[in-house]
mmJSON file of the N, C-alpha and C atoms, coordinates in Angstrom:
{"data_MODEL":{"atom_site":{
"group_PDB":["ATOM","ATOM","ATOM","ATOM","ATOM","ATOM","ATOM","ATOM","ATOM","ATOM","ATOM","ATOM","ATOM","ATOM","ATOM","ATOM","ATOM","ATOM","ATOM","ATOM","ATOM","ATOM","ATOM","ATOM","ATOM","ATOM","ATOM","ATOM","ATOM","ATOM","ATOM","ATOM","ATOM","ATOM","ATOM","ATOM","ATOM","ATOM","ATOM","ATOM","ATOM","ATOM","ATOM","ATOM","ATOM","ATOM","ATOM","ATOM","ATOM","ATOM","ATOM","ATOM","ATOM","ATOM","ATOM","ATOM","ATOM","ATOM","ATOM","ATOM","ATOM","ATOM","ATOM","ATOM","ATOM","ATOM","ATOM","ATOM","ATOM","ATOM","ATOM","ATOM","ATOM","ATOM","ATOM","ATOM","ATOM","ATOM","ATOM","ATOM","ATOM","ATOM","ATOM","ATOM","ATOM","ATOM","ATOM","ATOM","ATOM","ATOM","ATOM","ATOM","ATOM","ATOM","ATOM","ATOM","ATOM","ATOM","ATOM","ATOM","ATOM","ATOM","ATOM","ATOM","ATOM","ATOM","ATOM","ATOM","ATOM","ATOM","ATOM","ATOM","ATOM","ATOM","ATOM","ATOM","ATOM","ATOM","ATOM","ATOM","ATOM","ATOM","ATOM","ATOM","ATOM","ATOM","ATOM","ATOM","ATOM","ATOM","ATOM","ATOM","ATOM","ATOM","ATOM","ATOM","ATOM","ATOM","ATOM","ATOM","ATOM","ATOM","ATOM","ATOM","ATOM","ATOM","ATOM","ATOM","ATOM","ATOM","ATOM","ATOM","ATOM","ATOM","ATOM","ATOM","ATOM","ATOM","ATOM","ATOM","ATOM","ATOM","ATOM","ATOM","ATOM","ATOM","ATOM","ATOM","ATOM","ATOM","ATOM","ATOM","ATOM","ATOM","ATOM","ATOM","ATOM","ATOM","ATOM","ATOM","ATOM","ATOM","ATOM","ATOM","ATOM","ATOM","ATOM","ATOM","ATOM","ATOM","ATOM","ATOM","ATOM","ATOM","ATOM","ATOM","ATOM","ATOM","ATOM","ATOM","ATOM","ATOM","ATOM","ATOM","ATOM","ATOM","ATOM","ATOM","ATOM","ATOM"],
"id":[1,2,3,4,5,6,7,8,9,10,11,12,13,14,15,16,17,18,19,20,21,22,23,24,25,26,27,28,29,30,31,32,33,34,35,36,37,38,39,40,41,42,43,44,45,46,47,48,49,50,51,52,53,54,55,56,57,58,59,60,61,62,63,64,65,66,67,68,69,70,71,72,73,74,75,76,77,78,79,80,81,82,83,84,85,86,87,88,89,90,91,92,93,94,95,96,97,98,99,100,101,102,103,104,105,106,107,108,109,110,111,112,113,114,115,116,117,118,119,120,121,122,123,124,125,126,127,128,129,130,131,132,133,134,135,136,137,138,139,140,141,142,143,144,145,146,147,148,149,150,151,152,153,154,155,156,157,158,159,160,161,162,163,164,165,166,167,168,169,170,171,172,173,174,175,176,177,178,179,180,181,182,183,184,185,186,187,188,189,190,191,192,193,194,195,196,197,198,199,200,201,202,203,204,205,206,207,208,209,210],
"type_symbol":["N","C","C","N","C","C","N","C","C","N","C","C","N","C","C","N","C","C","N","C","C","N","C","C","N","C","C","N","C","C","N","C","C","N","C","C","N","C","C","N","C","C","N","C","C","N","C","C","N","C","C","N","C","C","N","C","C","N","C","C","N","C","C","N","C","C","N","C","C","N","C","C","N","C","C","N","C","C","N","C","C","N","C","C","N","C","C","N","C","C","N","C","C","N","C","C","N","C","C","N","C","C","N","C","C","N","C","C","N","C","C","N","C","C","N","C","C","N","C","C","N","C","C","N","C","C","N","C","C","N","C","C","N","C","C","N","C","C","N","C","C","N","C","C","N","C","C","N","C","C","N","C","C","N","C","C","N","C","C","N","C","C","N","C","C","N","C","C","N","C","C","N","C","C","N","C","C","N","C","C","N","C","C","N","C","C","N","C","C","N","C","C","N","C","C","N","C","C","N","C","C","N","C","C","N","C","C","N","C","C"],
"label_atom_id":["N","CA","C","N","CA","C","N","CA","C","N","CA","C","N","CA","C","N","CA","C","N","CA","C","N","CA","C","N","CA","C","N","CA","C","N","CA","C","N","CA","C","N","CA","C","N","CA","C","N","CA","C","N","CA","C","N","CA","C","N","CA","C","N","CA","C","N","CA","C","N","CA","C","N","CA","C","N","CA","C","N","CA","C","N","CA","C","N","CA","C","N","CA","C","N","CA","C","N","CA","C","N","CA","C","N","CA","C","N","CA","C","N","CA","C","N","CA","C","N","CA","C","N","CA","C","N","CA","C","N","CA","C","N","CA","C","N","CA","C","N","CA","C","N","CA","C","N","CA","C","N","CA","C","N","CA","C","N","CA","C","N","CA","C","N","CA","C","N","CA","C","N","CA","C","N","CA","C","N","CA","C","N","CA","C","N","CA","C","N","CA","C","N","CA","C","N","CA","C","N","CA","C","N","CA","C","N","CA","C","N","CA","C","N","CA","C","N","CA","C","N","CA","C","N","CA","C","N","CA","C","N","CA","C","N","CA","C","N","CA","C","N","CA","C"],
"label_alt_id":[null,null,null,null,null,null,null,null,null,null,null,null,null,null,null,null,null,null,null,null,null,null,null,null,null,null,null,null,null,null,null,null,null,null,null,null,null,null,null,null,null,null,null,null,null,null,null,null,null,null,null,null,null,null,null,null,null,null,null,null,null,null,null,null,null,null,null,null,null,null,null,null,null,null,null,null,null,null,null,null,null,null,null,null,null,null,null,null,null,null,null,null,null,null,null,null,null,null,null,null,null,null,null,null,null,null,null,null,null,null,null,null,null,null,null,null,null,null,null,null,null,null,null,null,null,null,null,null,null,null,null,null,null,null,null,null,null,null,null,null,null,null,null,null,null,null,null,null,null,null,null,null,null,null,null,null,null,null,null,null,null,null,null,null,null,null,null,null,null,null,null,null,null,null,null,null,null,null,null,null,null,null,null,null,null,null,null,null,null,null,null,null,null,null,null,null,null,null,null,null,null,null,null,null,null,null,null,null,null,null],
"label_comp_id":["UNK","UNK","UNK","UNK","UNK","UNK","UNK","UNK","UNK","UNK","UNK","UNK","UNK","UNK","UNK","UNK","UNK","UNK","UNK","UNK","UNK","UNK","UNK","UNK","UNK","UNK","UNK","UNK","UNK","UNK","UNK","UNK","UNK","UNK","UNK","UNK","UNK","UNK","UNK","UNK","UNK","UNK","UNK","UNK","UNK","UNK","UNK","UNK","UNK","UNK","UNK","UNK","UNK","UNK","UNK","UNK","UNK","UNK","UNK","UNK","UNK","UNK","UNK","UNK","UNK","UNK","UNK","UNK","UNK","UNK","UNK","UNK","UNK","UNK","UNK","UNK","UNK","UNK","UNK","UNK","UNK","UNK","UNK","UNK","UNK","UNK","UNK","UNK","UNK","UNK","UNK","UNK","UNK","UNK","UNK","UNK","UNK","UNK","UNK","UNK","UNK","UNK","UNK","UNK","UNK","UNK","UNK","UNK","UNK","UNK","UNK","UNK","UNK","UNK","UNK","UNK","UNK","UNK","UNK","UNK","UNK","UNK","UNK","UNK","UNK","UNK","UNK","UNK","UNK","UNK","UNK","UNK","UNK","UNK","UNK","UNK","UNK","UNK","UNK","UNK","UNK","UNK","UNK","UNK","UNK","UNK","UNK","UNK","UNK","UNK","UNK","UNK","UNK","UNK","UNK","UNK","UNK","UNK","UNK","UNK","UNK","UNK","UNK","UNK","UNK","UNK","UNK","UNK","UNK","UNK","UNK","UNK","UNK","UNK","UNK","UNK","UNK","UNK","UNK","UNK","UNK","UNK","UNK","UNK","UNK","UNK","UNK","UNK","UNK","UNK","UNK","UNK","UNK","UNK","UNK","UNK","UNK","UNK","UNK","UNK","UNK","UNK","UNK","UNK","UNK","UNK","UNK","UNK","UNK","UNK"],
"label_asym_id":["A","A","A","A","A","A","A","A","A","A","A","A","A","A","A","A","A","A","A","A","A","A","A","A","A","A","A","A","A","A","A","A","A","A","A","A","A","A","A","A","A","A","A","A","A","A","A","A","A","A","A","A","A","A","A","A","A","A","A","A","A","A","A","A","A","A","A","A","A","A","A","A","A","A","A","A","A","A","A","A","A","A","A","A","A","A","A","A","A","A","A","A","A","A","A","A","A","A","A","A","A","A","A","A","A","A","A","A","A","A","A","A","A","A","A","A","A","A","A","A","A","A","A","A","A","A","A","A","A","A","A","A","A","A","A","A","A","A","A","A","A","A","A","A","A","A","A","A","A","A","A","A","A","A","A","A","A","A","A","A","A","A","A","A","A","A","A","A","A","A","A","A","A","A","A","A","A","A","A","A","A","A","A","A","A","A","A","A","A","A","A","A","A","A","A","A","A","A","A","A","A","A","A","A","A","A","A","A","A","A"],
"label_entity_id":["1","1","1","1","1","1","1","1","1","1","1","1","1","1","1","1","1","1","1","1","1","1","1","1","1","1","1","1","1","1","1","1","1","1","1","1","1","1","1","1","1","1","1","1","1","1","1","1","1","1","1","1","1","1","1","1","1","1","1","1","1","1","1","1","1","1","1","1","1","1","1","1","1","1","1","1","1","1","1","1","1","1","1","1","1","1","1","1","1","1","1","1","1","1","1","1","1","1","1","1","1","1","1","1","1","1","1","1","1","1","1","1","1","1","1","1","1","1","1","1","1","1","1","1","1","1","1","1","1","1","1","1","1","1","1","1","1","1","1","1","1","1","1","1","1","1","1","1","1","1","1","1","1","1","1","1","1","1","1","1","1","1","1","1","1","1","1","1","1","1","1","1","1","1","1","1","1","1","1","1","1","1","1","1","1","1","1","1","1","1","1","1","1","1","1","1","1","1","1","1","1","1","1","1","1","1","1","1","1","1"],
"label_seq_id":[1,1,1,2,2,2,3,3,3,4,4,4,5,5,5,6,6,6,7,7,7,8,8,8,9,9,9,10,10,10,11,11,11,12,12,12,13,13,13,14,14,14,15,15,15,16,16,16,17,17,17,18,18,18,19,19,19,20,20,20,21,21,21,22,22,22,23,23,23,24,24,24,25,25,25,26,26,26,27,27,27,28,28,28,29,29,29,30,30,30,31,31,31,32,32,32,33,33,33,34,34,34,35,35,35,36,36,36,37,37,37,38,38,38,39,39,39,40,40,40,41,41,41,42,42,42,43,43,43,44,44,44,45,45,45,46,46,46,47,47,47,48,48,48,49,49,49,50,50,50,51,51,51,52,52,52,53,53,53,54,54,54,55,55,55,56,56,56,57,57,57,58,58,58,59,59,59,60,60,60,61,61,61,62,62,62,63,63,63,64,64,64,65,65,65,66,66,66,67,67,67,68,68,68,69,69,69,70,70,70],
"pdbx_PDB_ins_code":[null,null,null,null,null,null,null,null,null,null,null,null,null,null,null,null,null,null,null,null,null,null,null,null,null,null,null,null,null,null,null,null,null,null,null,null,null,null,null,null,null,null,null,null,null,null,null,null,null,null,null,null,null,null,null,null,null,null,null,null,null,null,null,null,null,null,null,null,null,null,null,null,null,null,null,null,null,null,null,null,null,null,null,null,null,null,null,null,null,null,null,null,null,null,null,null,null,null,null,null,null,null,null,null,null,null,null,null,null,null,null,null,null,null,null,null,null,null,null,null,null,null,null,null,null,null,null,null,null,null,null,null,null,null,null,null,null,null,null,null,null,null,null,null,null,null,null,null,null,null,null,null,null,null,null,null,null,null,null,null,null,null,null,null,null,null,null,null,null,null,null,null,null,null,null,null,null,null,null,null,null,null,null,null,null,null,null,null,null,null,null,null,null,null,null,null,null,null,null,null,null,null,null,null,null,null,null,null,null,null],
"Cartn_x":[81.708,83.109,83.618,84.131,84.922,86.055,86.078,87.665,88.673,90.303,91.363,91.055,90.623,90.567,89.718,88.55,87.675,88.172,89.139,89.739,90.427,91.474,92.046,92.002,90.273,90.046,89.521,89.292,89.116,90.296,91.347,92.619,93.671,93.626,94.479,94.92,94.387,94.95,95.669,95.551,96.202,97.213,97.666,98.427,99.466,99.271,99.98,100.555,99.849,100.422,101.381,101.325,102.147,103.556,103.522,104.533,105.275,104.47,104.977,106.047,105.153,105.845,107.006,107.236,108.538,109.079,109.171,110.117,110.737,110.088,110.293,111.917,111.842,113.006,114.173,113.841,115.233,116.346,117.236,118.728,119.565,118.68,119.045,118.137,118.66,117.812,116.435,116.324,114.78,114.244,114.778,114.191,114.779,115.328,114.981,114.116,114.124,113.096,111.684,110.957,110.007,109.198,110.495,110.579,110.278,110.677,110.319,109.367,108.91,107.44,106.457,106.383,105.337,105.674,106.401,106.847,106.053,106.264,105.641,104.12,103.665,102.336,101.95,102.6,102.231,101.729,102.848,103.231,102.012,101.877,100.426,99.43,98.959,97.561,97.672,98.729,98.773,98.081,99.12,99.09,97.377,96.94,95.47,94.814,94.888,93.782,94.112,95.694,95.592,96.353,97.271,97.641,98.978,100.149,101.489,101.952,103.0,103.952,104.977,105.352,106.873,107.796,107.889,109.05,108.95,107.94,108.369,108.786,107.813,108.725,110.097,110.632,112.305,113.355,112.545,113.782,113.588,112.144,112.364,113.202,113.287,113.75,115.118,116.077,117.186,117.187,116.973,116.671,117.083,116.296,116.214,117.832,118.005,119.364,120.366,120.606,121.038,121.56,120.364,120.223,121.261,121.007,121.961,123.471,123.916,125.503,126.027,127.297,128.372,129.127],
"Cartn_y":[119.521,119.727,120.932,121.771,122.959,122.709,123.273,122.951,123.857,123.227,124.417,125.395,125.547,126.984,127.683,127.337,128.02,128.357,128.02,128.396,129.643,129.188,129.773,131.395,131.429,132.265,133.431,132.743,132.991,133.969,133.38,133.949,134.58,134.564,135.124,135.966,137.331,138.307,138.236,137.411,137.223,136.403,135.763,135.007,135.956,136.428,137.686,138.308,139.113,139.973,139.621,138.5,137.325,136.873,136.948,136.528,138.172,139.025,140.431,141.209,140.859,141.338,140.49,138.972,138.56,138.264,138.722,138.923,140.139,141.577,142.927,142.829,141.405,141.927,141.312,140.222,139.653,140.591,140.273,141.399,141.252,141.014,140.598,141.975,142.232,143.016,143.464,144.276,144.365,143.901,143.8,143.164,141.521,141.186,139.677,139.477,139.979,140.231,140.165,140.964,140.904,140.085,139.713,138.285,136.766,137.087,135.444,135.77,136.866,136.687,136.462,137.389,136.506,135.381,134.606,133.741,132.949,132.989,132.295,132.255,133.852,133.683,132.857,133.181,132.176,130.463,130.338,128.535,128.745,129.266,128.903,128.829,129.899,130.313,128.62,128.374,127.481,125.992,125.803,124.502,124.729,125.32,125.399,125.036,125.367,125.611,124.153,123.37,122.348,122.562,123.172,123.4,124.016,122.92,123.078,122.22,123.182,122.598,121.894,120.934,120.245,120.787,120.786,121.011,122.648,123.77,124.619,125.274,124.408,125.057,124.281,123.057,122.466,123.998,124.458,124.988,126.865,127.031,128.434,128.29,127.098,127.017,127.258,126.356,126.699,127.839,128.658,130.206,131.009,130.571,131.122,131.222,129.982,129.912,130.476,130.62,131.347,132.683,133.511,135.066,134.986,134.007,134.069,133.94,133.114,133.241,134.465,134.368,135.817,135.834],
"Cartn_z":[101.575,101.881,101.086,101.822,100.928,100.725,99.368,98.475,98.647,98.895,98.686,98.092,96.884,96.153,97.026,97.714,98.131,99.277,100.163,101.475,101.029,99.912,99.472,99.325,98.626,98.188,99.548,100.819,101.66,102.615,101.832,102.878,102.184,100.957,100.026,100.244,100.87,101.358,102.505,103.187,104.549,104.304,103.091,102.543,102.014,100.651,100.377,101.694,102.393,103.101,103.917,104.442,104.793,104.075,103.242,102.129,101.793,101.765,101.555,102.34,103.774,104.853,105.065,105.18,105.433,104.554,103.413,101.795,101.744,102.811,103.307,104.007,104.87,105.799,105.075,103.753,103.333,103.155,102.805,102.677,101.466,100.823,99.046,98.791,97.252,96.324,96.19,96.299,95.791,94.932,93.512,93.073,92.799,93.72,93.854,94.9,96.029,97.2,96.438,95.432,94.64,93.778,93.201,92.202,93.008,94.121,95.231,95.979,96.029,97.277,95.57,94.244,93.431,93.358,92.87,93.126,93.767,95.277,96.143,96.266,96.007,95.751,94.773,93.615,92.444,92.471,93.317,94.174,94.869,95.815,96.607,95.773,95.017,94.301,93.287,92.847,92.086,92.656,93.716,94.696,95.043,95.643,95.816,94.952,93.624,92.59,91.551,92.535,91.434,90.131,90.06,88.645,88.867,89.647,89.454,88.117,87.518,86.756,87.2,87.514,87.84,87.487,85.79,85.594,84.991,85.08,85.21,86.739,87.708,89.09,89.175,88.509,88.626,88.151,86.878,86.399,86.784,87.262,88.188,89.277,89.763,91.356,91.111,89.754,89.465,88.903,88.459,87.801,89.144,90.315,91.411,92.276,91.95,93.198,92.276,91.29,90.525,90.894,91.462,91.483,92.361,93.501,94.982,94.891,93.76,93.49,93.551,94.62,94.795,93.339],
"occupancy":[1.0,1.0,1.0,1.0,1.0,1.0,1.0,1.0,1.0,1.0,1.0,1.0,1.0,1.0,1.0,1.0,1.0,1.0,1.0,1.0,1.0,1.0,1.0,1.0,1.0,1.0,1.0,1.0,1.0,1.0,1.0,1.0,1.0,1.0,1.0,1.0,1.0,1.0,1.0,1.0,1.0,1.0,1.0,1.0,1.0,1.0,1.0,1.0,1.0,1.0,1.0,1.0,1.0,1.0,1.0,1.0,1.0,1.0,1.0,1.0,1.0,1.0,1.0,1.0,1.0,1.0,1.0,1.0,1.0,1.0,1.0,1.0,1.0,1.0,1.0,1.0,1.0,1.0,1.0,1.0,1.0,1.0,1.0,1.0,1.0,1.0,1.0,1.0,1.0,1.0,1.0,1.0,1.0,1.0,1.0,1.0,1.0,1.0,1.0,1.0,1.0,1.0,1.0,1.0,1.0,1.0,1.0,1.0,1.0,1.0,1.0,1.0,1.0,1.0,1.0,1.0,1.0,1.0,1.0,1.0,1.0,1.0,1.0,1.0,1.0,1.0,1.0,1.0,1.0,1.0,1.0,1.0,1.0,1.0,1.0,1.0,1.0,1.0,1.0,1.0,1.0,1.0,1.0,1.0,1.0,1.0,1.0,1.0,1.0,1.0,1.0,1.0,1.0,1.0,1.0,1.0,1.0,1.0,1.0,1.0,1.0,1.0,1.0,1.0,1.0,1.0,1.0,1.0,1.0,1.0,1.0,1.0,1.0,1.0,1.0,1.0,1.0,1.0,1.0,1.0,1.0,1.0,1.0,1.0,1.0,1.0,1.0,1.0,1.0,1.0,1.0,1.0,1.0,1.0,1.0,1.0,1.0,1.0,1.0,1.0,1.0,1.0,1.0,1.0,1.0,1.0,1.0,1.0,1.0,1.0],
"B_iso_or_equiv":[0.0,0.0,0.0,0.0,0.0,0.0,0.0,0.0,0.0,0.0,0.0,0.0,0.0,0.0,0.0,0.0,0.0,0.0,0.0,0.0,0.0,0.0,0.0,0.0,0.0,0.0,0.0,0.0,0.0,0.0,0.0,0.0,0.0,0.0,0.0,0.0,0.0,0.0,0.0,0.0,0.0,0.0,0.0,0.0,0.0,0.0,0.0,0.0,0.0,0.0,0.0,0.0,0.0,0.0,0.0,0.0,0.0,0.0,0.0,0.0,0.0,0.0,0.0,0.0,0.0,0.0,0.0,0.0,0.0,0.0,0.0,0.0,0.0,0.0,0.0,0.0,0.0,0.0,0.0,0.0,0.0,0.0,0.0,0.0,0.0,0.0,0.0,0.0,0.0,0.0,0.0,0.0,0.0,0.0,0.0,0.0,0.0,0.0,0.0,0.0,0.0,0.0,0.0,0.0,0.0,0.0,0.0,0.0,0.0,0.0,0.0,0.0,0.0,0.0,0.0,0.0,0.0,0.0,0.0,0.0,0.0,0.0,0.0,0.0,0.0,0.0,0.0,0.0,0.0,0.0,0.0,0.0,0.0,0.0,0.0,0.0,0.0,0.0,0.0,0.0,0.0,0.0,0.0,0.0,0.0,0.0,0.0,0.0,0.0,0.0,0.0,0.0,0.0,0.0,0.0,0.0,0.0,0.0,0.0,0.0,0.0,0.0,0.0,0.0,0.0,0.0,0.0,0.0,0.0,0.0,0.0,0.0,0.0,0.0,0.0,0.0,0.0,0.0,0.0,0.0,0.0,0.0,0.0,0.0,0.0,0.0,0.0,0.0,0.0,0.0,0.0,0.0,0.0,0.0,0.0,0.0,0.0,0.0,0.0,0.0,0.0,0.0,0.0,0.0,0.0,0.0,0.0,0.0,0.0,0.0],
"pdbx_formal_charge":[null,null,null,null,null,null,null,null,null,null,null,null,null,null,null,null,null,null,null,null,null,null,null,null,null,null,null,null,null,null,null,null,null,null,null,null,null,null,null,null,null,null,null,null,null,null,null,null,null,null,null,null,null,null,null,null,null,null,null,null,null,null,null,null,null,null,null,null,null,null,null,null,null,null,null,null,null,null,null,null,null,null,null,null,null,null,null,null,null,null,null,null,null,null,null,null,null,null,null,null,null,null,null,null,null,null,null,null,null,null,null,null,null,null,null,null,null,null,null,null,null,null,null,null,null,null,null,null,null,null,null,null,null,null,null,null,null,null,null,null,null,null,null,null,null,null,null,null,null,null,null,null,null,null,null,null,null,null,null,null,null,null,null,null,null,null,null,null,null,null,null,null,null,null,null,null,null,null,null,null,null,null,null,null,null,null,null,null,null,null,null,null,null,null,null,null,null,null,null,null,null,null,null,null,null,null,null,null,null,null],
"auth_seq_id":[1,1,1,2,2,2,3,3,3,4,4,4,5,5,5,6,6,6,7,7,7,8,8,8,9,9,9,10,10,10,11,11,11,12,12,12,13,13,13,14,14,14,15,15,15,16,16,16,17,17,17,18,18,18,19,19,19,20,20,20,21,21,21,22,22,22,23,23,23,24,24,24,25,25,25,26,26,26,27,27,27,28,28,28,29,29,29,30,30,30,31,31,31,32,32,32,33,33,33,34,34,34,35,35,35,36,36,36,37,37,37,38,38,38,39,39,39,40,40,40,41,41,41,42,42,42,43,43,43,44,44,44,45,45,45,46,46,46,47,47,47,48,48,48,49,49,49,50,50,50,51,51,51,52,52,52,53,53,53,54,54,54,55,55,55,56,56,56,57,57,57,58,58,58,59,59,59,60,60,60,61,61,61,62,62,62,63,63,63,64,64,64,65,65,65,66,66,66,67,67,67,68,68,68,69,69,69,70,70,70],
"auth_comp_id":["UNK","UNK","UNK","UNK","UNK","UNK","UNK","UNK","UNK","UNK","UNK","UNK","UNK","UNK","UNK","UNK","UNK","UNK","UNK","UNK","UNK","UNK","UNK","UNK","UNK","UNK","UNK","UNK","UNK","UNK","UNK","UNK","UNK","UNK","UNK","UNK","UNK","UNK","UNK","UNK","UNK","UNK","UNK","UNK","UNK","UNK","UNK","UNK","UNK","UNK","UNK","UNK","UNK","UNK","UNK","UNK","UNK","UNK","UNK","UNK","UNK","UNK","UNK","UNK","UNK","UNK","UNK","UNK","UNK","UNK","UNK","UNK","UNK","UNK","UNK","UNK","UNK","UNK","UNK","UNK","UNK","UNK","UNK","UNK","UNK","UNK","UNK","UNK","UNK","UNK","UNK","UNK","UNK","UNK","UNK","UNK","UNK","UNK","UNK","UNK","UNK","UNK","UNK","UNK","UNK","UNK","UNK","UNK","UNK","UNK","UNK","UNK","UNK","UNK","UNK","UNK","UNK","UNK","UNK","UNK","UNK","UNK","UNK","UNK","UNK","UNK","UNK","UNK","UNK","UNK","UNK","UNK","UNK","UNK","UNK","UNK","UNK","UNK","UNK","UNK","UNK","UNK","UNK","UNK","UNK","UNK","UNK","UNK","UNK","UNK","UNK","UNK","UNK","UNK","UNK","UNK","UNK","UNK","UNK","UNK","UNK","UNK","UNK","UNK","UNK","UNK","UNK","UNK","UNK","UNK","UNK","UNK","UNK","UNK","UNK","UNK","UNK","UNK","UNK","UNK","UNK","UNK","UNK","UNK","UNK","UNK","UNK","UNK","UNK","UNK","UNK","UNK","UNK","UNK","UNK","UNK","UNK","UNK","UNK","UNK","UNK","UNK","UNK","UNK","UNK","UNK","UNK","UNK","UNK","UNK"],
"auth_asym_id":["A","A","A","A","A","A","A","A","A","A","A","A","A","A","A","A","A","A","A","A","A","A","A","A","A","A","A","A","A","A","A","A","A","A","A","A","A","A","A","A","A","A","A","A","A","A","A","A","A","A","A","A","A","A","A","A","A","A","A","A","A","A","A","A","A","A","A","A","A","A","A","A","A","A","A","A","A","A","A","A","A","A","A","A","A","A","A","A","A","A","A","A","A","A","A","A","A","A","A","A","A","A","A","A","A","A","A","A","A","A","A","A","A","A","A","A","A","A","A","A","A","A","A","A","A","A","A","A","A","A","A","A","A","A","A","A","A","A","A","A","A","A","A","A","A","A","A","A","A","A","A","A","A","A","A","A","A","A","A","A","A","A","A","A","A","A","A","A","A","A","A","A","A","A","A","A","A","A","A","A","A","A","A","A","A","A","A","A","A","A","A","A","A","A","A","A","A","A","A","A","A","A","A","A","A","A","A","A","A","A"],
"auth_atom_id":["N","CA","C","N","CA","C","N","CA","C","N","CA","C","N","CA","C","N","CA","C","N","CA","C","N","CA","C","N","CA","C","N","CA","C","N","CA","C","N","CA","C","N","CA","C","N","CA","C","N","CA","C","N","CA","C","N","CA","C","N","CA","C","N","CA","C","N","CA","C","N","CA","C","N","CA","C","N","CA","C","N","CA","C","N","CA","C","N","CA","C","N","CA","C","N","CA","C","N","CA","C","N","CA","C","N","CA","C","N","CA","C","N","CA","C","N","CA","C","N","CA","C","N","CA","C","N","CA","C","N","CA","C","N","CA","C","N","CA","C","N","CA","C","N","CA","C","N","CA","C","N","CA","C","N","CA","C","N","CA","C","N","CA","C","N","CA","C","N","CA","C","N","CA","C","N","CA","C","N","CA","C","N","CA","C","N","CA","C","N","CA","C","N","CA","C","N","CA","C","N","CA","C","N","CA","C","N","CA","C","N","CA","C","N","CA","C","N","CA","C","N","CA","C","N","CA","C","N","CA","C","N","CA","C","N","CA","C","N","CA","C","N","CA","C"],
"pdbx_PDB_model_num":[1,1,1,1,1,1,1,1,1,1,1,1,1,1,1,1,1,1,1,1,1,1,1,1,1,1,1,1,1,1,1,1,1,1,1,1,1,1,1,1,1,1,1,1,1,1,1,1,1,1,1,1,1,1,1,1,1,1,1,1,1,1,1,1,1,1,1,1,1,1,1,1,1,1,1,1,1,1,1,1,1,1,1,1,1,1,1,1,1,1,1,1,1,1,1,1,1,1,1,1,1,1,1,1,1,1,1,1,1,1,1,1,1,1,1,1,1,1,1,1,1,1,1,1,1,1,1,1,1,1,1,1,1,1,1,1,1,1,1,1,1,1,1,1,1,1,1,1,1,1,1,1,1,1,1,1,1,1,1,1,1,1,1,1,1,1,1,1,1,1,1,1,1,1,1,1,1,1,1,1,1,1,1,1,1,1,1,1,1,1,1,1,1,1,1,1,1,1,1,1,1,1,1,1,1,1,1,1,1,1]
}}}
């Protein structure tokens, strides 16, 4: 049986680029646009490999909605 990481490692680029390109069309900042596609890569590469934090993704996520306040 092959493991997430190993799929993973299989598609990563097609993952990224994925995450790149539709983080491209948001209409926020660049660099918040930047900051949430690693981000997200981060979350995937993580979730695959087994090794999320709870409560450091609780208090990025609030970090996050943060940026979005007018």
């Amino acid at each position: 049986m092959v493991s997430l990481a190993e799929v993973y490692e299989k598609i990563k680029d097609d993952v990224e680029r994925i995450i790149d390109t539709t983080h491209y069309h948001l209409k926020v900042p660049e660099n918040i646009r930047n900051a949430h596609a690693t981000a997200m890569k981060n979350y995937i590469r993580d979730l695959c490999y087994g090794k999320i934090d709870k409560d450091f993704l609780i208090k990025s996520g609030k970090a996050h909605l943060e940026e979005y306040k007018p």
